[in-house]
N, C-alpha and C positions, 0 to 999 in steps of 0.2 A: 945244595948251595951253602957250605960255612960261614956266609955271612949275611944271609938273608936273615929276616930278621920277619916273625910272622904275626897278624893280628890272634885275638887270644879271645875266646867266647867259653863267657861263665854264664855256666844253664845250673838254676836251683831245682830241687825234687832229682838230684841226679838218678837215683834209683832206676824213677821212670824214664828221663829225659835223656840221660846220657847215652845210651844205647839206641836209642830211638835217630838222636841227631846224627849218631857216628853212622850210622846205615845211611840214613838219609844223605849223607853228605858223600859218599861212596858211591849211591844209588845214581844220583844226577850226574856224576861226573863220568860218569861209563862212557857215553861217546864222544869227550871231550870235555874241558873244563866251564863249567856253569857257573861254579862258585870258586871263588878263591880258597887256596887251601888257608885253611886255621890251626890254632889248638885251641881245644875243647878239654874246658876243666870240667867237672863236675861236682859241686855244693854238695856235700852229702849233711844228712839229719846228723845232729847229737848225739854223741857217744855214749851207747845202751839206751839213748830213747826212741819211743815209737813215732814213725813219723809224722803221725795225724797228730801228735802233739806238737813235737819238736817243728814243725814248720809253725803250726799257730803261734807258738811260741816268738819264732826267729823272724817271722817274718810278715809281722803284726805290725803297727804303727803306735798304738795305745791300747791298755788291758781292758776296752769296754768291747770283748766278744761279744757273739751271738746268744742268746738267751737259750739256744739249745746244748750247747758247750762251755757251762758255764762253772763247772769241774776241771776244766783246761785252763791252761796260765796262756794268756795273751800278754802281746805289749812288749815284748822282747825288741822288739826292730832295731830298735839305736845301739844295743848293744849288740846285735849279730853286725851289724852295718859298722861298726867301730873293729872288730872280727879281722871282719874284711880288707878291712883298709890298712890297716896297720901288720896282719898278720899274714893272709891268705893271700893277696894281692903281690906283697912283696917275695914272698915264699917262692910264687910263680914266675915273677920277674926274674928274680936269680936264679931259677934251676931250669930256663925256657928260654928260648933267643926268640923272646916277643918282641912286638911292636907296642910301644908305649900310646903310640897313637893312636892305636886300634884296639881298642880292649872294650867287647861288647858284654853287656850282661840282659839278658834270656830268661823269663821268670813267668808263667802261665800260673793266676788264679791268684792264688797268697802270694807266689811267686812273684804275681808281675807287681804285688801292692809293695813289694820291698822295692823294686826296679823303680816305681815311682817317686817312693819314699828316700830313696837314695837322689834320684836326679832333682828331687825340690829343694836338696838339703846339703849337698855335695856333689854337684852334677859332674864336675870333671874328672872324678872317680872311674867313671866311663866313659868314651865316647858315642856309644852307641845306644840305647836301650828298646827291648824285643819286648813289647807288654802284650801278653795273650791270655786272652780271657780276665783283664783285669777286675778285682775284686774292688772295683771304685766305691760298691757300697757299702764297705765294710764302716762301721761305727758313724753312723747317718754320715757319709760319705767323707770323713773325716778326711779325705788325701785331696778335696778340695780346698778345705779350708789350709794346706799344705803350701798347695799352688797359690793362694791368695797370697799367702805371707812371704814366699819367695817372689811374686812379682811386685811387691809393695817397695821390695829393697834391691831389687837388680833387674839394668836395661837390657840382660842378654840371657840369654839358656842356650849354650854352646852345645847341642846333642842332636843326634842322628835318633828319630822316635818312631818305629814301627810296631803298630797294633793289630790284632784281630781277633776278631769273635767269631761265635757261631750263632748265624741264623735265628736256632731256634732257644738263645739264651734272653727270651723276651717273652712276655705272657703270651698265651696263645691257647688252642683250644686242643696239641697233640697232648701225651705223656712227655715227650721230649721237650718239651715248651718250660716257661719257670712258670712258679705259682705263684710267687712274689719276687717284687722287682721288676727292674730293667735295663740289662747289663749291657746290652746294644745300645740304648740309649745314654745311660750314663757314659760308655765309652766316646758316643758323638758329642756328648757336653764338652769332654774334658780336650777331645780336636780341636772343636770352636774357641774353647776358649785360650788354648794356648796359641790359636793361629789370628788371635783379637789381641794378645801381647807385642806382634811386632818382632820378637825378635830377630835381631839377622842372623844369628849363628845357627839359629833351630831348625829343624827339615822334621816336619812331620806328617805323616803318612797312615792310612788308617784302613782293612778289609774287612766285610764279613763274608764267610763262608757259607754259601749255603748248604741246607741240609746236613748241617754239624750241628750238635750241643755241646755241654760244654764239656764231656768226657771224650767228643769222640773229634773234636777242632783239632787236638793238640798236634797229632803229625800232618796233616796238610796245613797248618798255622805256620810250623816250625821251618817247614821248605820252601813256603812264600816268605816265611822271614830272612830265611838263610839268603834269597835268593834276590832281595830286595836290599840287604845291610853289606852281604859281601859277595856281591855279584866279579864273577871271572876278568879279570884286565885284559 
């Protein structure tokens, strides 16, 4: 159709995620349409860097890392997030017959702390945001105090918000369980409290998966995300 015009989903860690979505989204449609078709860009790391840097790096809020990666540069986020907007975003616009009004962004772990970090701070950049497995605890939960300060200064968050976790990303007594933390839990914080904001434009939505950690969520996360954000007309 030459004049269709299509929603556009930007998934970070393309490496892993890109490939994984493009099946996935092939997979469900076999007997018929589930999802709407998209285009799927995919983020890729820093050119010649490894990517367990270059994501800490890009996709960080503030340089106060983990005290076990403490040789790694954090805190990059504003400027991968300026990247984006200005460079990557537009690139795709003009060389894609997207939909402006559909431009979702897909970010599991680091990934989803940028997806937040973007919607507290420029939400209209997307419409959509996919947070999986979000790393809410990064730098004593620094992407709350995020949300404070963008609800201090605006009555609305215009965004379509679907999250999910796995099960066993909460202490417990398996191997698959965490040892510190509580990423199930902080993810229910942060539902409550942006569904204690009010806003009207907001739609957020929230799963965990059982029987996933947090290595093995990402493709069934990815297909209830797909299937929840851009479900078939």
């Amino acid at each position: 159709q030459p004049n269709r015009r299509y929603p556009v989903l930007y998934v970070t860690d393309a490496d892993y995620a890109f490939p994984i979505i493009r099946q996935i989204a092939r997979r469900v449609n076999l007997d018929g349409p589930v999802i709407e078709e998209f285009i799927l860009i995919g983020l890729s790391y820093g050119k010649d860097d490894k990517g367990a840097a270059s994501r800490r790096r890009d996709y960080t809020p503030t340089p106060n890392g983990p005290r076990n990666s403490s040789n790694d540069v954090h805190g990059g986020g504003a400027a991968y997030q300026t990247y984006l907007k200005e460079q990557a975003l537009p690139y795709v616009d003009a060389k894609f017959r997207t939909d402006p009004d559909q431009r979702i962004m897909l970010g599991h772990s680091y990934g989803a702390l940028l997806g937040a970090q973007i919607m507290f701070t420029d939400p209209a950049m997307f419409s959509s945001y996919v947070l999986g497995s979000p790393s809410f605890w990064y730098d004593k939960r620094h992407i709350m105090t995020m949300e404070a300060d963008y609800a201090r200064s605006h009555n609305d968050l215009p965004a379509n918000v679907f999250m999910y976790m796995g099960g066993f990303e909460t202490r417990g007594p398996t191997p698959r369980h965490m040892r510190d933390g509580d990423m199930v839990r902080d993810m229910q914080v942060m539902e409550q409290t942006l569904r204690s904001r009010n806003y009207p434009g907001l739609k957020v939505q929230s799963t965990i998966l059982d029987n996933e950690d947090h290595l093995t969520v990402a493709p069934v996360g990815f297909t209830r995300a797909l299937m929840a954000i851009l479900p078939a007309k």
